[in-house]
TIRO-2110 file (N, C-alpha, C; in Angstrom, 1 decimal):
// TIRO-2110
-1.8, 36.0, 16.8, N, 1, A
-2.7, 35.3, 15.9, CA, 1, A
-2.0, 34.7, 14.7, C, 1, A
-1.0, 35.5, 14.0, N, 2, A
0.1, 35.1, 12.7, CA, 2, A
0.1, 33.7, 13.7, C, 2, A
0.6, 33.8, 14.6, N, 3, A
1.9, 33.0, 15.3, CA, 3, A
1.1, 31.4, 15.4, C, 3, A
-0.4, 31.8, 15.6, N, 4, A
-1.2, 30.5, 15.9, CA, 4, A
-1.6, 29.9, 14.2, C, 4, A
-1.9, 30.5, 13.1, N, 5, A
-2.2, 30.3, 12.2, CA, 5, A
-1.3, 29.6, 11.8, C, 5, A
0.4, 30.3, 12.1, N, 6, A
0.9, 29.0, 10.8, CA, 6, A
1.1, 28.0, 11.4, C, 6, A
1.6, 27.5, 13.1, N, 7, A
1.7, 26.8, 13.7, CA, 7, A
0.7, 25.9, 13.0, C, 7, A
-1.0, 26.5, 12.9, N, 8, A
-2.3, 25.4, 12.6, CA, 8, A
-1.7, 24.7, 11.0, C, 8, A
-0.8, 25.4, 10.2, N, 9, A
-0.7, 25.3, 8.5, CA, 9, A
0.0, 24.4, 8.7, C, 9, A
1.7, 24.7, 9.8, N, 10, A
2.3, 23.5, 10.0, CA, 10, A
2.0, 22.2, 10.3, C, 10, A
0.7, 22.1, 11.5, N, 11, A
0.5, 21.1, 11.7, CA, 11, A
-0.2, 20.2, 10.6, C, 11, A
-1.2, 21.0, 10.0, N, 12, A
-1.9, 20.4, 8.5, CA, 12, A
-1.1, 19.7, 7.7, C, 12, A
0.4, 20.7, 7.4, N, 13, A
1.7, 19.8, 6.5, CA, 13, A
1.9, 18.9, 6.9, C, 13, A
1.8, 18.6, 8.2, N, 14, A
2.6, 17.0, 8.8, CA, 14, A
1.1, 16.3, 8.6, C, 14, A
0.5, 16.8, 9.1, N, 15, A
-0.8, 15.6, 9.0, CA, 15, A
-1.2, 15.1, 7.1, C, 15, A
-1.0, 15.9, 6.5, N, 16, A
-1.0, 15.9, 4.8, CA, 16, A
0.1, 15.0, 4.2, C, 16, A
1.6, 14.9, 5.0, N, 17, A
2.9, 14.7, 4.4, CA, 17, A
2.4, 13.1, 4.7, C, 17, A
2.1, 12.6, 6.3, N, 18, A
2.0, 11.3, 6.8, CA, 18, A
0.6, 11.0, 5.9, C, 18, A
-0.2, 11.6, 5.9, N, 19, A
-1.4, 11.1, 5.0, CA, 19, A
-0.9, 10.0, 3.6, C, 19, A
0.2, 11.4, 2.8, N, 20, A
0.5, 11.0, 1.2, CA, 20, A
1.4, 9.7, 1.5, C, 20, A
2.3, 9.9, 2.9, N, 21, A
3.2, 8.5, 2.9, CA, 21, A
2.7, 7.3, 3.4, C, 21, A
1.3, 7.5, 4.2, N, 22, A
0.7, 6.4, 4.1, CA, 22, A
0.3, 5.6, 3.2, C, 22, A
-0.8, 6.5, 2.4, N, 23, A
-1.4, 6.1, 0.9, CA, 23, A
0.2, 5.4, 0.1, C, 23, A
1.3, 5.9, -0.2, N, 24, A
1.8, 5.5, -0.7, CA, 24, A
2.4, 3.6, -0.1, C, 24, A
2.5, 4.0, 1.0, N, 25, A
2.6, 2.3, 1.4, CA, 25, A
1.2, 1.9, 1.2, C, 25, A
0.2, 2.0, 1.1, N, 26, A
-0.5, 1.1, 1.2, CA, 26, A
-0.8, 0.5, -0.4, C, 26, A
-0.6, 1.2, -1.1, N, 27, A
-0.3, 1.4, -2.9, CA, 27, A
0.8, 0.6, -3.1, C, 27, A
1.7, 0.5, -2.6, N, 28, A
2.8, -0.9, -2.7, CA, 28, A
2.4, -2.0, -1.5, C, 28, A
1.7, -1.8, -1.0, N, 29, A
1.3, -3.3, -0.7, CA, 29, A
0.2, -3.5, -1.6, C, 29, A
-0.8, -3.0, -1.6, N, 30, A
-1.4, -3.6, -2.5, CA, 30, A
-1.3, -4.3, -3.8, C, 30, A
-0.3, -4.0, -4.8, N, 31, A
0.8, -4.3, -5.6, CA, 31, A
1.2, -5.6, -5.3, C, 31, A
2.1, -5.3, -4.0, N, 32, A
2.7, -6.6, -3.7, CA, 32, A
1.7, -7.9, -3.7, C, 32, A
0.4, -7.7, -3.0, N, 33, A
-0.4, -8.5, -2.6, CA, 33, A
-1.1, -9.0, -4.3, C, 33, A
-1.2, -8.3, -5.1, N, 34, A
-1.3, -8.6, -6.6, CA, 34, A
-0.5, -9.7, -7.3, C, 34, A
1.0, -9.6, -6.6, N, 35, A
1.8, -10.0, -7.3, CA, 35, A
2.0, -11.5, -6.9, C, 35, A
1.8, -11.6, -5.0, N, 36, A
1.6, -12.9, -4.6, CA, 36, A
0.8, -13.9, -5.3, C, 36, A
-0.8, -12.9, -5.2, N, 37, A
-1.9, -13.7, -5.6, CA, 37, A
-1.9, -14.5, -6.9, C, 37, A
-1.0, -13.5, -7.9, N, 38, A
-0.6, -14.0, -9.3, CA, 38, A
0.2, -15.2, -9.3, C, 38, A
1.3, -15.0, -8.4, N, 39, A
2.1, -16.3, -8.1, CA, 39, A
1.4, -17.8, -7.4, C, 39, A
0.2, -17.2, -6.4, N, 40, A
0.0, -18.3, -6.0, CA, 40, A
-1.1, -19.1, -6.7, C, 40, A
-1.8, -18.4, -7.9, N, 41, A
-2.1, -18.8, -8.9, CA, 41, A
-2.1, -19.9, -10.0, C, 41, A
-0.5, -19.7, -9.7, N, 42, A
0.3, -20.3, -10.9, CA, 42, A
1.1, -21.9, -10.0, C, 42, A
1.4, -21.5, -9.2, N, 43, A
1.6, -22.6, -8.2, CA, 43, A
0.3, -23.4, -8.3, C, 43, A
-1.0, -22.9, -7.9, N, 44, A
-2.2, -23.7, -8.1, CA, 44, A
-2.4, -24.5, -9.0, C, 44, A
-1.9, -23.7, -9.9, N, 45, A
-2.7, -24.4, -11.2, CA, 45, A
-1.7, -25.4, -12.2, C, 45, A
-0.1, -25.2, -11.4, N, 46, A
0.9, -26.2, -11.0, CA, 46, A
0.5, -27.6, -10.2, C, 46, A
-0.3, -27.5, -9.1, N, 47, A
-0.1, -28.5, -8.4, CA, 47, A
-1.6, -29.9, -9.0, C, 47, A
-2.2, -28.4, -10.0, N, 48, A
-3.5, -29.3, -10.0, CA, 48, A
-3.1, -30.0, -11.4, C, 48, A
-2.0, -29.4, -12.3, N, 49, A
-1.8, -30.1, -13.1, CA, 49, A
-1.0, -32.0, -12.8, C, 49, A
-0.6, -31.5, -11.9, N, 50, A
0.7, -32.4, -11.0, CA, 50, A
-0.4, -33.6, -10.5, C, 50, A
-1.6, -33.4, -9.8, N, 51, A
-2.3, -34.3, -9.3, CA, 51, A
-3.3, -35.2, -10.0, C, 51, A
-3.5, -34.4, -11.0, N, 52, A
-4.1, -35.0, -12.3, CA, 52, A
-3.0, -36.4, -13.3, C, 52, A
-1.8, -36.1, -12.6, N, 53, A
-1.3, -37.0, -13.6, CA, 53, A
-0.9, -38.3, -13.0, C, 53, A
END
């Protein structure tokens, strides 16, 4: 019964460890995808200045 319990704790750590390293990439993409949208922003509002003239 020990033997099955920790096996179950072990399995929990891996499913907990891949949980947190998920969330963590998805926390730097999200970031990233911030940082694009900020750039592509600024390109926009580059090209609108550019067509205006």
């Amino acid at each position: 019964m020990l033997d099955r319990d920790l096996s179950r704790l072990k399995h929990n750590r891996t499913n907990f460890d891949n949980y947190i390293a998920g969330y963590k990439q998805y926390k730097e993409a999200k970031k990233a995808e911030q940082e694009v949208s900020k750039d592509l922003s600024k390109v926009n509002a580059e090209l609108n200045k550019l067509s205006k003239e």
